[in-house]
Each structure stands twice: as structure tokens, then as C-alpha cells.
py3Dmol code that shows the C-alpha trace and the ligand (Angstrom):
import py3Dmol

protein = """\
ATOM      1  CA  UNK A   1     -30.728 -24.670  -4.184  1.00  0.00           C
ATOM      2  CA  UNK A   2     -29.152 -25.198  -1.097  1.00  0.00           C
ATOM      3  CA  UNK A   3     -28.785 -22.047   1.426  1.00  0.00           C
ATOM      4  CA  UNK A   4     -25.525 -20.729   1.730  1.00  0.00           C
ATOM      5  CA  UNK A   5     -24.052 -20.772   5.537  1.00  0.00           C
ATOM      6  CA  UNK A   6     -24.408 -17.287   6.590  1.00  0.00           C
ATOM      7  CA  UNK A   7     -20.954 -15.965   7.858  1.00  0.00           C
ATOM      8  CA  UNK A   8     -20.325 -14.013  11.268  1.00  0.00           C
ATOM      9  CA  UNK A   9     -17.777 -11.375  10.418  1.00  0.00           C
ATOM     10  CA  UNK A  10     -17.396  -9.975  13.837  1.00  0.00           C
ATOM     11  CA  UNK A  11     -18.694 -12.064  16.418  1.00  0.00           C
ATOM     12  CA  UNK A  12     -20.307 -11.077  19.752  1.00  0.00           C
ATOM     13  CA  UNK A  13     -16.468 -10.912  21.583  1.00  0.00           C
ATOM     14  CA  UNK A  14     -15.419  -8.794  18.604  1.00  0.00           C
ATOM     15  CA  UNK A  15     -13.335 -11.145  17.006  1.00  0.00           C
ATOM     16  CA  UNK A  16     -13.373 -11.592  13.219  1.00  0.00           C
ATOM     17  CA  UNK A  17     -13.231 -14.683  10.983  1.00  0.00           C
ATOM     18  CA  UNK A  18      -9.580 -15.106  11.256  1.00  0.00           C
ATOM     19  CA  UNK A  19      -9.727 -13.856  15.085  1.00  0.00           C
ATOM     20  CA  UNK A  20      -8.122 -10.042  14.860  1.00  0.00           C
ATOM     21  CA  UNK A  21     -10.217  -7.549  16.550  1.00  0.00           C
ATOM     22  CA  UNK A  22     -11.623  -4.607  15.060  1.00  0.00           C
ATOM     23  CA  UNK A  23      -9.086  -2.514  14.803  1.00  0.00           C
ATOM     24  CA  UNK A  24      -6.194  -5.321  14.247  1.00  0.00           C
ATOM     25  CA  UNK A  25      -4.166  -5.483  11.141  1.00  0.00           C
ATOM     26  CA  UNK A  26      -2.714  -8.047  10.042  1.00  0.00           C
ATOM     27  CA  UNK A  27       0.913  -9.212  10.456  1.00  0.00           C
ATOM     28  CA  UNK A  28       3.761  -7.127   8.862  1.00  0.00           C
ATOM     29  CA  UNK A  29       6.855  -7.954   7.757  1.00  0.00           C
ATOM     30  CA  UNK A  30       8.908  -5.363   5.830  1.00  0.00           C
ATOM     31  CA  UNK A  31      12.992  -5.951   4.475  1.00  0.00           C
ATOM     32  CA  UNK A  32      14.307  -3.052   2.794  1.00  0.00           C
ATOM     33  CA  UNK A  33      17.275  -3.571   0.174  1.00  0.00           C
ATOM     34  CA  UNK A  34      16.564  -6.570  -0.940  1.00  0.00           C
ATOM     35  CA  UNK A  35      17.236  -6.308  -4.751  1.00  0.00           C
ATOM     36  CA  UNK A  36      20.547  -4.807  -4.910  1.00  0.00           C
ATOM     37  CA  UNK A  37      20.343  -4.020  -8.404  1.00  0.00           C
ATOM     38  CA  UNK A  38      17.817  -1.720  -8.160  1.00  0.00           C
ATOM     39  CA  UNK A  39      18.616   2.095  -6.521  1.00  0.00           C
ATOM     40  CA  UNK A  40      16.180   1.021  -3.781  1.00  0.00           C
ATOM     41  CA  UNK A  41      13.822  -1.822  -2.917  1.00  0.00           C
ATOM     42  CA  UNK A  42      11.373  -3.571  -0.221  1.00  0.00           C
ATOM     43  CA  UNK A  43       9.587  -7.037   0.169  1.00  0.00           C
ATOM     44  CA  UNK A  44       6.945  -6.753   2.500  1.00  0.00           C
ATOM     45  CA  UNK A  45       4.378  -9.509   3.674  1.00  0.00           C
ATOM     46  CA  UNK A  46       0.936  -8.469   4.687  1.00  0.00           C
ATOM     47  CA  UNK A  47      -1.156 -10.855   5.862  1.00  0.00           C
ATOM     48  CA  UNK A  48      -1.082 -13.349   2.953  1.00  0.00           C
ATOM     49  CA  UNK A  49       0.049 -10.325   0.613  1.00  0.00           C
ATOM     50  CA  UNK A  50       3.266 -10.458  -0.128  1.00  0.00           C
ATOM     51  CA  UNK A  51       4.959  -8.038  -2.483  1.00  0.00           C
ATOM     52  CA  UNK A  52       8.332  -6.708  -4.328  1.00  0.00           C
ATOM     53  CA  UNK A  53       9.451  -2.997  -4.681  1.00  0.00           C
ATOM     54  CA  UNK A  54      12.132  -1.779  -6.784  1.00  0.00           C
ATOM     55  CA  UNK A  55      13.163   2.002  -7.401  1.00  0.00           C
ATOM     56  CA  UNK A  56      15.074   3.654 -10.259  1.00  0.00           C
ATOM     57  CA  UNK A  57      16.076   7.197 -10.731  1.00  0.00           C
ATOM     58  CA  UNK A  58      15.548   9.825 -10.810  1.00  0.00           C
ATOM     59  CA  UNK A  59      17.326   9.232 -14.085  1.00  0.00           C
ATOM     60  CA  UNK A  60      16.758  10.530 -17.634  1.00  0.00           C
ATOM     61  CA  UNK A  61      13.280  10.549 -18.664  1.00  0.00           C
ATOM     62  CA  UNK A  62      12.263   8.999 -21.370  1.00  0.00           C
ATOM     63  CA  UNK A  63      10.546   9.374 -23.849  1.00  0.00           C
ATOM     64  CA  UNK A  64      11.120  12.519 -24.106  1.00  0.00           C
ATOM     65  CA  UNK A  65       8.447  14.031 -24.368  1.00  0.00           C
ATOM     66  CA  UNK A  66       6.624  12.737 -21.049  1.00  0.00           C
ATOM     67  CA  UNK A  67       8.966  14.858 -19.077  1.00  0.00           C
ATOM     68  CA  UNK A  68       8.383  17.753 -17.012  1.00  0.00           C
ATOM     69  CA  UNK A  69      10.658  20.934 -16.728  1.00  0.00           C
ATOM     70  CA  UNK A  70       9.274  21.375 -13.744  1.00  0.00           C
ATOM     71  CA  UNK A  71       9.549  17.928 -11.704  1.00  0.00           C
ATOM     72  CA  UNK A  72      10.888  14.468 -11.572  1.00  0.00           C
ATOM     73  CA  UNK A  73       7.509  12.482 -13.392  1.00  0.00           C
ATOM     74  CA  UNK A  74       6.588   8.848 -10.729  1.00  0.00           C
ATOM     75  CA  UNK A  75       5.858   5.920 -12.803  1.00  0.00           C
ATOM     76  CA  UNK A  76       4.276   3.796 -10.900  1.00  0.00           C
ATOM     77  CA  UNK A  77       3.746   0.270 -12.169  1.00  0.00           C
ATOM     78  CA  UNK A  78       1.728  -1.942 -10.150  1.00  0.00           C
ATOM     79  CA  UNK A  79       1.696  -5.527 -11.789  1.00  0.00           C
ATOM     80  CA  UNK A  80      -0.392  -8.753 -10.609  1.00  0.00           C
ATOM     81  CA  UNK A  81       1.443 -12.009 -11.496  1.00  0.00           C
ATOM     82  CA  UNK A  82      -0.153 -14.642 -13.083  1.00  0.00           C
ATOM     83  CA  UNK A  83       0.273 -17.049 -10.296  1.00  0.00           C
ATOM     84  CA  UNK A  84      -0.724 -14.592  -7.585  1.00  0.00           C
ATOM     85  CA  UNK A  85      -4.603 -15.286  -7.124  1.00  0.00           C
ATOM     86  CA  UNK A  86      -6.623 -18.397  -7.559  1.00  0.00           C
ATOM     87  CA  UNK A  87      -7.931 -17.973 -10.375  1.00  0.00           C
ATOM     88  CA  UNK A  88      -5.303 -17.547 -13.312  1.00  0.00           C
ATOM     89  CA  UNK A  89      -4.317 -13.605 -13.484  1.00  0.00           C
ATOM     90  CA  UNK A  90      -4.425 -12.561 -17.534  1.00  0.00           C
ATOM     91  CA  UNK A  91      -0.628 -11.559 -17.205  1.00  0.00           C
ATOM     92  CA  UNK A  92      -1.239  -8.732 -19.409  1.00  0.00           C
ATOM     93  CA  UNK A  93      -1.742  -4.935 -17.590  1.00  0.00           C
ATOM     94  CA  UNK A  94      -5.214  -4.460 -17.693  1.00  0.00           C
ATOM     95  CA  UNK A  95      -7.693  -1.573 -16.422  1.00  0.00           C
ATOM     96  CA  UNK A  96      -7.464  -2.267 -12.795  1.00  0.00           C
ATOM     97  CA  UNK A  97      -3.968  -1.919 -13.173  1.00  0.00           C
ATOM     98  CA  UNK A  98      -3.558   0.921 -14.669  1.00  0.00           C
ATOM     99  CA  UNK A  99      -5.527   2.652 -11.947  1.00  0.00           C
ATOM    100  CA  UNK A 100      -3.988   1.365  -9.049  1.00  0.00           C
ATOM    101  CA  UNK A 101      -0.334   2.542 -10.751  1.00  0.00           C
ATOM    102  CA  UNK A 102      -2.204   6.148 -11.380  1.00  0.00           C
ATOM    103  CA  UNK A 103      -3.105   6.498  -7.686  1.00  0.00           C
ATOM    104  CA  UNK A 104      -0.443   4.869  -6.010  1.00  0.00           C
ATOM    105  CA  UNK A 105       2.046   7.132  -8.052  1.00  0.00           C
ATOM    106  CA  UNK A 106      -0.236  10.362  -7.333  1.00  0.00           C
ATOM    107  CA  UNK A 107       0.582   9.421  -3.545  1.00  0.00           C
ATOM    108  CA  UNK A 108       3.984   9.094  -3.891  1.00  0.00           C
ATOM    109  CA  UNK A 109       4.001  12.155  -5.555  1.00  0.00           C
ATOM    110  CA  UNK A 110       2.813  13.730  -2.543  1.00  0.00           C
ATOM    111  CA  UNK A 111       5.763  12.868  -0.188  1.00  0.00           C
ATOM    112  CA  UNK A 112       8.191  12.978  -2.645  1.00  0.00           C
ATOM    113  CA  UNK A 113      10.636  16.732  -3.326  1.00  0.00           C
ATOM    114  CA  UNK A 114       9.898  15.957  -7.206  1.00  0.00           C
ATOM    115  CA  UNK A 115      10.540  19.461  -7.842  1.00  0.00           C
ATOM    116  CA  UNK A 116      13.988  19.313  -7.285  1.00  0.00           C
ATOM    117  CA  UNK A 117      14.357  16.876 -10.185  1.00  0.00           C
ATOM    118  CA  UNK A 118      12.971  18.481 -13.134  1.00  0.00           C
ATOM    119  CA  UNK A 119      13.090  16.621 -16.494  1.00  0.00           C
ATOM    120  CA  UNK A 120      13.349  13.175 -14.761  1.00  0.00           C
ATOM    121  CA  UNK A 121      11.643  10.099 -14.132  1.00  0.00           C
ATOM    122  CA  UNK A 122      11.304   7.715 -11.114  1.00  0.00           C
ATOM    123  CA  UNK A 123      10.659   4.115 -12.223  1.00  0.00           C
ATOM    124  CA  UNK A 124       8.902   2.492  -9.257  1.00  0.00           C
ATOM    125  CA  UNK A 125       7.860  -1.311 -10.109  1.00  0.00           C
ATOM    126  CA  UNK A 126       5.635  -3.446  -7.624  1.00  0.00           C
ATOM    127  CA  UNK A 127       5.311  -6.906  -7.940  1.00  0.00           C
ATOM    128  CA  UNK A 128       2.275  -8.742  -6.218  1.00  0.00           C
ATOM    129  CA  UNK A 129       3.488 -12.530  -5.843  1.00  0.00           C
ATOM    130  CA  UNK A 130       0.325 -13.525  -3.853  1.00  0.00           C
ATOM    131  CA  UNK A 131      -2.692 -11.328  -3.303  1.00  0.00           C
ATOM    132  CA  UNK A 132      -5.486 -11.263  -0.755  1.00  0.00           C
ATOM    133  CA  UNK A 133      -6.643  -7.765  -0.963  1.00  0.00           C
ATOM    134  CA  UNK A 134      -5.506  -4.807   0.320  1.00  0.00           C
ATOM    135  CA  UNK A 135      -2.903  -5.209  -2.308  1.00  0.00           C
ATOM    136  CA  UNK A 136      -2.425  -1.625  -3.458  1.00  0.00           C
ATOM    137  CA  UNK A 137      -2.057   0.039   0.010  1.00  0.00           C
ATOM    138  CA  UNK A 138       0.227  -3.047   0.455  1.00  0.00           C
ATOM    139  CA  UNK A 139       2.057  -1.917  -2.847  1.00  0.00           C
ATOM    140  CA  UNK A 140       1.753   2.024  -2.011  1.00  0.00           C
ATOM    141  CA  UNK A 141       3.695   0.793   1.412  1.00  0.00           C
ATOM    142  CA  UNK A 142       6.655  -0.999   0.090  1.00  0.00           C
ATOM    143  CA  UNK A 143       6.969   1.440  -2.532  1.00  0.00           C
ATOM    144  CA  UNK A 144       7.827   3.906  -0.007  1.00  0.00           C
ATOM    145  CA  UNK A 145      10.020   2.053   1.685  1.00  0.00           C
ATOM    146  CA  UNK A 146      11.997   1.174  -1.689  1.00  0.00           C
ATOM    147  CA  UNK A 147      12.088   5.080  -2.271  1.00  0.00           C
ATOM    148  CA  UNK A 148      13.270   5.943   1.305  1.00  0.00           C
ATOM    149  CA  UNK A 149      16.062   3.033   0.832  1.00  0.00           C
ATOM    150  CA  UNK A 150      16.718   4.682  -2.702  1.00  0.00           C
ATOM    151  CA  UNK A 151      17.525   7.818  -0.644  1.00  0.00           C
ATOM    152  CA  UNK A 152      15.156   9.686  -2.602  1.00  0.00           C
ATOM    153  CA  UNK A 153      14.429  13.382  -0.808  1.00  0.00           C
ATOM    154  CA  UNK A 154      10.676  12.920   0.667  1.00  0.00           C
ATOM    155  CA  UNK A 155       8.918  15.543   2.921  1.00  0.00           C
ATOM    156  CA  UNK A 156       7.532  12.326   4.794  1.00  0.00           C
ATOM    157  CA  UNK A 157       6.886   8.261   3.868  1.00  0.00           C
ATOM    158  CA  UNK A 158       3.429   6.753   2.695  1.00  0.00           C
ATOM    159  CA  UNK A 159       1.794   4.975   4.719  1.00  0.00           C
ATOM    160  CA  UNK A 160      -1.947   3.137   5.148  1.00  0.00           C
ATOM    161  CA  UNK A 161      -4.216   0.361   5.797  1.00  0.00           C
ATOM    162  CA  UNK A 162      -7.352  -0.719   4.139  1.00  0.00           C
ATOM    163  CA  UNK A 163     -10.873   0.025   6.364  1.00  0.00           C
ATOM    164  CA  UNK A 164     -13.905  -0.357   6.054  1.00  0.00           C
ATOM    165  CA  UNK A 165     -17.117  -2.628   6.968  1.00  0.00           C
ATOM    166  CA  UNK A 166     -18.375  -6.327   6.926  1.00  0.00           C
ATOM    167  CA  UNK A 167     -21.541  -7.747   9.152  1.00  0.00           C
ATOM    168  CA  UNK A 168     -21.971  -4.098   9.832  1.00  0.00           C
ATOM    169  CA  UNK A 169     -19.003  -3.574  11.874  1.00  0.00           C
ATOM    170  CA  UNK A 170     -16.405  -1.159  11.157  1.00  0.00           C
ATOM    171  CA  UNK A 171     -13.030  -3.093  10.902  1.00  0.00           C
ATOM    172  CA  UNK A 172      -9.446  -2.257   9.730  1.00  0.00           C
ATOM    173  CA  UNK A 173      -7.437  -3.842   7.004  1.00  0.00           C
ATOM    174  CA  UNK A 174     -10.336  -6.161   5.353  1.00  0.00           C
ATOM    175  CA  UNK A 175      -8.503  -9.314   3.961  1.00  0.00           C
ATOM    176  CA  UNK A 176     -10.507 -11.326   0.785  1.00  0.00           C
ATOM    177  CA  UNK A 177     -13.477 -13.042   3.024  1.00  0.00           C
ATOM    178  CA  UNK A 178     -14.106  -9.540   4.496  1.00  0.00           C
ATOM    179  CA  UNK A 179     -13.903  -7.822   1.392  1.00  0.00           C
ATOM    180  CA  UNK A 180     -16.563 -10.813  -0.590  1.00  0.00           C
ATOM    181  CA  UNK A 181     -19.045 -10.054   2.546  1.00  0.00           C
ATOM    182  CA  UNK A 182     -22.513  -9.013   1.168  1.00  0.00           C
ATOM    183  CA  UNK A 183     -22.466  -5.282   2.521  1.00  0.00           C
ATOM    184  CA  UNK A 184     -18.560  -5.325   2.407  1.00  0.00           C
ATOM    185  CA  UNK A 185     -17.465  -1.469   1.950  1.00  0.00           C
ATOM    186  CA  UNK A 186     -13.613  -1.221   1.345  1.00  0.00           C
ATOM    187  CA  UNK A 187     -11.898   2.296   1.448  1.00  0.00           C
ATOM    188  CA  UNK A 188      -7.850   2.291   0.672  1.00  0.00           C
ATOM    189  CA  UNK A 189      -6.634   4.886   2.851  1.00  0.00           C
ATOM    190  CA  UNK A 190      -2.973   6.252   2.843  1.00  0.00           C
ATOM    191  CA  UNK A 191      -1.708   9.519   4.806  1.00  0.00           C
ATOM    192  CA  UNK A 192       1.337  11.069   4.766  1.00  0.00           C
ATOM    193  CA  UNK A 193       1.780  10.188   8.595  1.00  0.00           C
ATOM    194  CA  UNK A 194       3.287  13.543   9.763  1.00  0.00           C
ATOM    195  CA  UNK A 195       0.766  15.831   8.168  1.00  0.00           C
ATOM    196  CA  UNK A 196      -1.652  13.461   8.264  1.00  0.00           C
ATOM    197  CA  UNK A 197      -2.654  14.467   4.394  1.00  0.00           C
ATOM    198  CA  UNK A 198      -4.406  11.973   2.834  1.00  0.00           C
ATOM    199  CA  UNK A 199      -2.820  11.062  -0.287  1.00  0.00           C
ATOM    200  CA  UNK A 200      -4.926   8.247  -1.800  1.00  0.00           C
ATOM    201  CA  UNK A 201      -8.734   7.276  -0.511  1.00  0.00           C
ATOM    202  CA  UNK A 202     -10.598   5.099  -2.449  1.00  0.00           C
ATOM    203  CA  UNK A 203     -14.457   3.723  -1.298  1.00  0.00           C
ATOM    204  CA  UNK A 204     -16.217   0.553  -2.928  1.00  0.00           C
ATOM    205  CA  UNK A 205     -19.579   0.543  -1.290  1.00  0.00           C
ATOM    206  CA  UNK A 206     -21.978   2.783   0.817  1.00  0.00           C
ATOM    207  CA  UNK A 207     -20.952   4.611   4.242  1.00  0.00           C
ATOM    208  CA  UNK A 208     -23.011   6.493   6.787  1.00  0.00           C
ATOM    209  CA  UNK A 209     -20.852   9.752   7.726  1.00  0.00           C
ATOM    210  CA  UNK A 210     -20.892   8.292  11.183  1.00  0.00           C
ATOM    211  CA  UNK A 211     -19.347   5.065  10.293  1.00  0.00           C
ATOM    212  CA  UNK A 212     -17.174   6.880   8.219  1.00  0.00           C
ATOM    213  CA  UNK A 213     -16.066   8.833  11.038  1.00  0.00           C
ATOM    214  CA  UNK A 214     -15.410   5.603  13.158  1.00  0.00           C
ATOM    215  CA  UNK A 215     -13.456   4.589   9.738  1.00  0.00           C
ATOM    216  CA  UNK A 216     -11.112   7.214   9.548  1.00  0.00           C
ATOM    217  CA  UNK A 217     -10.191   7.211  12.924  1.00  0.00           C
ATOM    218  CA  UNK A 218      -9.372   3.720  12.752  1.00  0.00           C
ATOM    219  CA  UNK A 219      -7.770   3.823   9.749  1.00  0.00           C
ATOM    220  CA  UNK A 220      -5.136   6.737  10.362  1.00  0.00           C
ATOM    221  CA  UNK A 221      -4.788   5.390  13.991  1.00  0.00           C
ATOM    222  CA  UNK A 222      -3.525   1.546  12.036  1.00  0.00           C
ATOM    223  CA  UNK A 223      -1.488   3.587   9.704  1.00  0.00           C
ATOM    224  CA  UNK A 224       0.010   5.086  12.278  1.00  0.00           C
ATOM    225  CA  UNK A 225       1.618   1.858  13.193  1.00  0.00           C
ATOM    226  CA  UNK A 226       2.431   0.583   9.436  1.00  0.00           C
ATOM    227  CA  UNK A 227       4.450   3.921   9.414  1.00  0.00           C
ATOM    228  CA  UNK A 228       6.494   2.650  12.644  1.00  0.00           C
ATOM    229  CA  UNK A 229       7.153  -1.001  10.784  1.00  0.00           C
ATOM    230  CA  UNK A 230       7.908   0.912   7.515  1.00  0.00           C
ATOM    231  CA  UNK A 231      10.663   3.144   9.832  1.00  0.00           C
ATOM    232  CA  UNK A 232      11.351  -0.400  11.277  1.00  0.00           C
ATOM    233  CA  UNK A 233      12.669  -1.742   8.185  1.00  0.00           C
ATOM    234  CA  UNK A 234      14.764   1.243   6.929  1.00  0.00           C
ATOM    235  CA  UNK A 235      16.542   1.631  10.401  1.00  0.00           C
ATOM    236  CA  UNK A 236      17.640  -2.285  10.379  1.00  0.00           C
ATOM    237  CA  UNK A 237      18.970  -2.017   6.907  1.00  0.00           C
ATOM    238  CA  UNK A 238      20.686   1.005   7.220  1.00  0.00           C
ATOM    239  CA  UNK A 239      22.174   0.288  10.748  1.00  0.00           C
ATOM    240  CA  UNK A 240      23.241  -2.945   9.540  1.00  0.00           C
ATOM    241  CA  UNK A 241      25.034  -1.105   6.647  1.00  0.00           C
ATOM    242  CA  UNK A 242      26.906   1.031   9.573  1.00  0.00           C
ATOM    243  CA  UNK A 243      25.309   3.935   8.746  1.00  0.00           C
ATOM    244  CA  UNK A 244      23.439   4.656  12.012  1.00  0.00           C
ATOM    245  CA  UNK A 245      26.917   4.254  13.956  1.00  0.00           C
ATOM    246  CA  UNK A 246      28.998   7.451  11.837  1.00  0.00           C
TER     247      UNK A 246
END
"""
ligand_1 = """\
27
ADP
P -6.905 -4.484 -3.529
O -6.004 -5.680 -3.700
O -6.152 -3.208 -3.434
O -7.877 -4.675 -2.383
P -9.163 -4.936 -5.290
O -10.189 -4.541 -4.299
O -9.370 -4.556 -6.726
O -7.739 -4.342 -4.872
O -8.939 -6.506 -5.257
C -9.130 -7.238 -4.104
C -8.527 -8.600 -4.263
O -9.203 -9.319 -5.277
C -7.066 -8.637 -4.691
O -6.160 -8.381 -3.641
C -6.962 -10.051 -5.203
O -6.837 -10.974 -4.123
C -8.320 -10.242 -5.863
N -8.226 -9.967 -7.320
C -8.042 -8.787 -7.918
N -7.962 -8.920 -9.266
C -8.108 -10.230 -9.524
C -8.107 -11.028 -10.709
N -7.941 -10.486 -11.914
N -8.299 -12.351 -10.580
C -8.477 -12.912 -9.361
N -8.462 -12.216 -8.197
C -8.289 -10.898 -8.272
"""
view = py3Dmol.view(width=600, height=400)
view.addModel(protein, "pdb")
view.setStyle({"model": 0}, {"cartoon": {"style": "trace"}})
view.addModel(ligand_1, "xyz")
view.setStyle({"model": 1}, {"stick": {}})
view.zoomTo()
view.show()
């Protein structure tokens, strides 16, 4: 069997397959408002990610019996489309799904006043047209855009990067290469920028407690600036409404 080419993930200048440094994420693009139907919404483009958010509610939650008398209930749907990896995506919802909605909604829950909305629900639907991992902090991030543009009450937005390690370097926002690396580790990280809380951490793979140290700095340091292109996005739609100038 032929040997496989061995692949440098960060090289000796520190630049990685697709030339970011360590600490680089990839480019960013985030429009708020972009389904009008919806209460809220965001597209956002992430590297080759690129993904739809749409926001309804809080409205009557049903059925009835999955609401709360004490708080507005997230459901989060997270939803791969069929054309949105190479391989053809089984359009049906399966287990992976499920548990990206469960912890993507269980962060939004954090930054979101749900107890002012008892015995409602907040539909919040993502879309990934074209994935190359990172997809649910990519989702997670455009979902709370949608709810900001929604003008649902939140103590703070979502925000987060993927980190982790590939060639035994530490390196921010892994993209599908990085991820398939032999001793890839990949850790989902999303704060609540303000506070800082961590709202959603994830880890695939083994860490030493310094290199998660090195991690977490990085990572909160890179969400950091997703929070200022998330901020970006809601200030250009909503000055472009006129609403910045009453
Ligand atoms: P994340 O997208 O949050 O990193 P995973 O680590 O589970 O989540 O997935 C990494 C990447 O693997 C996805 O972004 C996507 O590119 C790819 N992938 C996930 N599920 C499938 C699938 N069913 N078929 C083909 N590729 C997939």
C-alpha cells in the first residue's frame, strides 16, 4: 500500500495548511434580517460554512404540554442539508443533530431573559447550506444574531470559535483538514462575551491541562472578535433601518 503524504499542519513560520496563523479565524461575514418573514434572522459565512438563521416567538407554545410556567422553552433546530457536505447528507434529523440543537439551545438559553416569557416557545431554525466544520458554533453564532435582530431581551449575545490541536499545535477555529488530522482534538467553545460564562464546551480528543490552558485563552480571546462582527452586523441593519439616528 502506498504511504500516505504526511501533512504539516503548522509549519515552522506558524502558518497552517490554508496559511492563517495560530490564532487566525477564518473570514466572517454576518447579514442580519435577511428573511423578512421570520421575527428575526442572520446568514453568516464562515470560512466555507455558510449558514441561515431564522427566529420565531416567543409565541404560543405548543404542544401544550412542553411548556413551562416558568419560562419561554428555546427550540433549537439545527438541520444539515442534503447537499451541504460531500458525501450525500441522509436529509432526515439524525443523532448528531439532535445534540447539536440540545446544546446550542442550552446556550441560548443562557443569554436569553426566558423568564420573562413563561408558557412560550422560541422557534430558532439553522440551516447549514455548506459545511466544513465548526458548523455548530457557526450555527450557535447566527442564531444569536437572528435573536438580537428578533429583539428578543438577552442579558448578552453568544458568541465562539472552535479550538483546539492538529500536528501538536494549539490552533483556533480548526476547518475539515485540521479537524481529519491524526491527533486532531476539537473543543466548541462559546461564552457569553461580557461575563465571559461559558455556555457550550464540547472536547473530541485528549488535552494536556497546559494545552488546554493555551486553548482557552485562545479561544475566548477569537470569540472576542466574532462578538465584535456579530455587533457588526446588527448595527448595519438596524442603522440602515434609521434606528440608530432617533
Ligand atoms: P461541527 O460541524 O460542529 O464541527 P462535527 O465535528 O460533528 O461538527 O462535524 C465536523 C464536520 O464534518 C461538519 O462540519 C461537516 O463538514 C462534516 N460532517 C458532519 N456530518 C456529516 C455527514 N453526515 N456527512 C458528511 N460530512 C459530515
Amino acid at each position: 500500500m502506498a504511504k500516505e503524504k504526511q501533512l504539516v499542519y503548522v509549519d515552522s513560520k506558524g502558518k497552517r495548511l490554508d496559511g492563517r496563523k495560530q490564532n487566525e479565524l477564518r473570514p466572517i461575514k454576518i447579514t442580519a434580517g435577511v428573511i423578512p418573514r421570520a421575527d428575526g434572522s442572520a446568514f453568516l459565512e464562515w470560512g466555507q460554512n455558510k449558514v441561515y438563521a431564522a427566529v420565531y416567538g416567543p409565541r404560543e407554545c405548543l404542544p401544550k404540554h412542553t411548556a413551562s410556567p416558568y419560562k419561554a422553552v428555546i427550540k433549537f433546530n439545527y438541520r444539515m442539508a442534503a447537499f451541504s457536505v460531500p458525501d450525500r447528507k441522509n436529509p432526515r434529523p439524525g443523532r448528531r443533530e439532535m445534540e447539536i440543537s440540545k446544546v446550542c439551545g442550552d446556550a441560548l438559553e443562557r443569554a436569553i431573559f426566558v423568564e420573562r416569557f413563561p408558557n412560550t416557545q422560541i422557534d430558532i431554525t439553522v440551516e447549514i447550506v455548506d459545511a466544513d466544520a465548526g458548523s455548530r458554533i457557526a450555527a450557535l453564532t447566527a442564531a444569536s444574531v437572528a435573536c438580537a435582530d428578533a429583539g428578543i431581551p438577552m442579558r448578552d449575545m453568544v458568541s465562539g470559535t472552535g479550538v483546539g490541536k492538529a500536528g501538536g499545535k494549539i490552533i483556533v477555529d480548526l476547518d475539515k483538514a485540521e479537524e481529519d488530522a491524526p491527533d486532531a482534538v476539537d473543543v466548541p467553545l462559546a461564552i457569553l462575551p461580557n461575563s465571559k460564562e461559558i455556555v457550550l464546551l464540547q472536547l473530541d480528543g485528549v488535552m494536556t491541562q497546559k494545552e488546554w490552558k493555551e486553548a482557552y485563552k485562545a479561544g475566548v480571546e477569537a470569540s472576542m472578535e466574532v462578538y465584535e462582527i456579530q455587533k457588526k452586523a446588527l448595527k448595519a441593519k438596524f442603522s440602515e433601518k434609521g434606528v440608530e439616528k432617533k
